[in-house]
C-alpha positions as YAML, in Angstrom:
chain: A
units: angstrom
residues:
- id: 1
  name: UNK
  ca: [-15.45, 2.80, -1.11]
- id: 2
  name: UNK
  ca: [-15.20, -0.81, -1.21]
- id: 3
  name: UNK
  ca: [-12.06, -2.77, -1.90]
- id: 4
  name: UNK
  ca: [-11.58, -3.97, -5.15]
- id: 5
  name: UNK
  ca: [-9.24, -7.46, -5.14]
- id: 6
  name: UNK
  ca: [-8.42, -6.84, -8.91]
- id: 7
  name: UNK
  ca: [-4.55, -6.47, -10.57]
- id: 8
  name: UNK
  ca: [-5.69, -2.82, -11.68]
- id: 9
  name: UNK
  ca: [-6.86, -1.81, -8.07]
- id: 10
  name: UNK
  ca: [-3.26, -3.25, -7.08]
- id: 11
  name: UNK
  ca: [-1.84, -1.23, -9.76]
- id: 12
  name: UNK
  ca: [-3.11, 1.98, -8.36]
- id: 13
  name: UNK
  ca: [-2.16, 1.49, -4.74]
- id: 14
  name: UNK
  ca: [1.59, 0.80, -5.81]
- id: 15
  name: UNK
  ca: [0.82, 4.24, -8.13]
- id: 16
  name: UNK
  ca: [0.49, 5.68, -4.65]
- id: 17
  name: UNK
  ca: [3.72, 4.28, -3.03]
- id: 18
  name: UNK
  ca: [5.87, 5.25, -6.00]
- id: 19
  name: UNK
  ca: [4.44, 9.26, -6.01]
- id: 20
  name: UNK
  ca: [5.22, 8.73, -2.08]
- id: 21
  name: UNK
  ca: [8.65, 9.40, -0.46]
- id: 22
  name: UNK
  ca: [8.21, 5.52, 0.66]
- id: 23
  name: UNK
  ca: [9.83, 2.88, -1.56]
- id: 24
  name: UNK
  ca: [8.25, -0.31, -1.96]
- id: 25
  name: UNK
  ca: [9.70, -3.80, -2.58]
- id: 26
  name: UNK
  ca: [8.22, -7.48, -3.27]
- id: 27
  name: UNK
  ca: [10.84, -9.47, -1.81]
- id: 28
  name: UNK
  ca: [11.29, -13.39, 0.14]
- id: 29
  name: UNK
  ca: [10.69, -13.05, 3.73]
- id: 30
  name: UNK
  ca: [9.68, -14.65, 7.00]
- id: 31
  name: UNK
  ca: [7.59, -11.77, 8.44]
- id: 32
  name: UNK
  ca: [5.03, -11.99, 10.63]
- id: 33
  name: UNK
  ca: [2.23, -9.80, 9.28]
- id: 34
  name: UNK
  ca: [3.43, -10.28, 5.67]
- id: 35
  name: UNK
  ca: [5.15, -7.24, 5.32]
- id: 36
  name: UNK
  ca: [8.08, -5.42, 7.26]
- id: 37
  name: UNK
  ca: [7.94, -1.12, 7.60]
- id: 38
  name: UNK
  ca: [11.68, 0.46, 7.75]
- id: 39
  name: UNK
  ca: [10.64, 3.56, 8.94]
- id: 40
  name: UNK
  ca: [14.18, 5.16, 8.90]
- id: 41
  name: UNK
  ca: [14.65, 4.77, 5.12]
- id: 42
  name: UNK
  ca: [11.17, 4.40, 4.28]
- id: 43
  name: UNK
  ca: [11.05, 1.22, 2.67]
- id: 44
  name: UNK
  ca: [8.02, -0.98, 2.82]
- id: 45
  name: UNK
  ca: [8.35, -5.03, 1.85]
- id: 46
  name: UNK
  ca: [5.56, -7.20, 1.20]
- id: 47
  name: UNK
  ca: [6.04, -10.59, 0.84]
- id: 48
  name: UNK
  ca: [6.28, -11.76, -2.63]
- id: 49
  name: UNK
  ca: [4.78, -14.52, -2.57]
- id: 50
  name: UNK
  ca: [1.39, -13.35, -1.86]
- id: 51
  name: UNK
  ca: [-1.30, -13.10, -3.96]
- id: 52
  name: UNK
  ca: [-3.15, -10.07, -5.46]
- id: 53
  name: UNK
  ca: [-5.54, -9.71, -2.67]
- id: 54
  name: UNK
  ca: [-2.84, -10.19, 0.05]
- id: 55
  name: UNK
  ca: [-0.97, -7.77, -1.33]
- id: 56
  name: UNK
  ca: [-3.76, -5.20, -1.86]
- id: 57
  name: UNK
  ca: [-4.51, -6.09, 1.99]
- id: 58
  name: UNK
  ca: [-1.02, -5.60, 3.06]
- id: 59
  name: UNK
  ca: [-0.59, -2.02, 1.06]
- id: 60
  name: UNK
  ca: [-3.71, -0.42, 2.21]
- id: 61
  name: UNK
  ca: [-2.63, -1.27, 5.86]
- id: 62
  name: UNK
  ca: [0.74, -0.25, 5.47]
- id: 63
  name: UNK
  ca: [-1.25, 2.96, 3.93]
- id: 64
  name: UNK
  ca: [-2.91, 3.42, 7.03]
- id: 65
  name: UNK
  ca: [-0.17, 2.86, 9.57]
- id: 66
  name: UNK
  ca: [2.76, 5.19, 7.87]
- id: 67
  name: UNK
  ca: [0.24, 8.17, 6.72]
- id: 68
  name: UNK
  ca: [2.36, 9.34, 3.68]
- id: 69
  name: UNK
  ca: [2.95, 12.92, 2.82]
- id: 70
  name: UNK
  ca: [0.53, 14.07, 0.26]
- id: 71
  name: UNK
  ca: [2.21, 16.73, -1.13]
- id: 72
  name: UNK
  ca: [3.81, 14.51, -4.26]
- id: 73
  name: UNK
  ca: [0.65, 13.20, -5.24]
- id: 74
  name: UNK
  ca: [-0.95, 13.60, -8.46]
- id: 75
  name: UNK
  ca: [-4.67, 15.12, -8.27]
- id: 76
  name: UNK
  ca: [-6.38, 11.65, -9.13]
- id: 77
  name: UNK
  ca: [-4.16, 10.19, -6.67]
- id: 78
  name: UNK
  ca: [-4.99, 12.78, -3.75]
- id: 79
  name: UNK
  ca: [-8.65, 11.99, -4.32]
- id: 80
  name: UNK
  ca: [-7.80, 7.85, -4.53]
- id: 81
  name: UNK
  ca: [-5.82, 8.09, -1.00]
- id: 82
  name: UNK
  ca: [-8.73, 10.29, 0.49]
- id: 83
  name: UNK
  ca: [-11.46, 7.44, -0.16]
- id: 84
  name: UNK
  ca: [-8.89, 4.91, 0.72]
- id: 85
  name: UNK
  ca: [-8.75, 6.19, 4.37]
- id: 86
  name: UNK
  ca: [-12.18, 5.94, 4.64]
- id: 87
  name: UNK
  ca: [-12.24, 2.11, 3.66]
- id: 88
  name: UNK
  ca: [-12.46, -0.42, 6.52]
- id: 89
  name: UNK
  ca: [-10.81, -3.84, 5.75]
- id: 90
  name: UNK
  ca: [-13.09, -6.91, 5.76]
- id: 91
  name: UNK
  ca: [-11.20, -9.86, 6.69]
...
């Protein structure tokens, strides 16, 4: 499934953070890779000053790297965060 750098494809990745048990949060940082993972309280924050294809970037990595617990997830979603694993990140 290729990546789509659109607001709606944006929309539907932060769909998938707010049906997970993760919160996420655009805020003003100095990370290094954009973003910052608490694992401990399971907040993710992106950088808020990125763009809609940064942050699509940053959220289907983050997606990859903390796995999140399907079991919330709406049927549509479920099927959207199966292809998603399956899509490679061209840089």
């Amino acid at each position: 499934m290729p990546v789509k750098h659109t607001k709606h494809y944006l929309n539907k990745l932060e769909d998938l953070f707010a049906e997970s048990d993760y919160i996420l949060r655009y805020e003003r940082g100095s990370f290094k890779s954009g973003y910052c993972v608490i694992r401990d309280s399971k907040v993710v924050v992106v950088n808020k000053f990125f763009d809609t294809e940064g942050r699509i970037n940053c959220l289907i990595d983050i997606l990859k790297q903390i796995e999140p617990s399907e079991e919330g997830f709406s049927e549509k979603n479920k099927k959207f965060y199966a292809e998603l694993k399956q899509t490679e990140l061209e840089f």
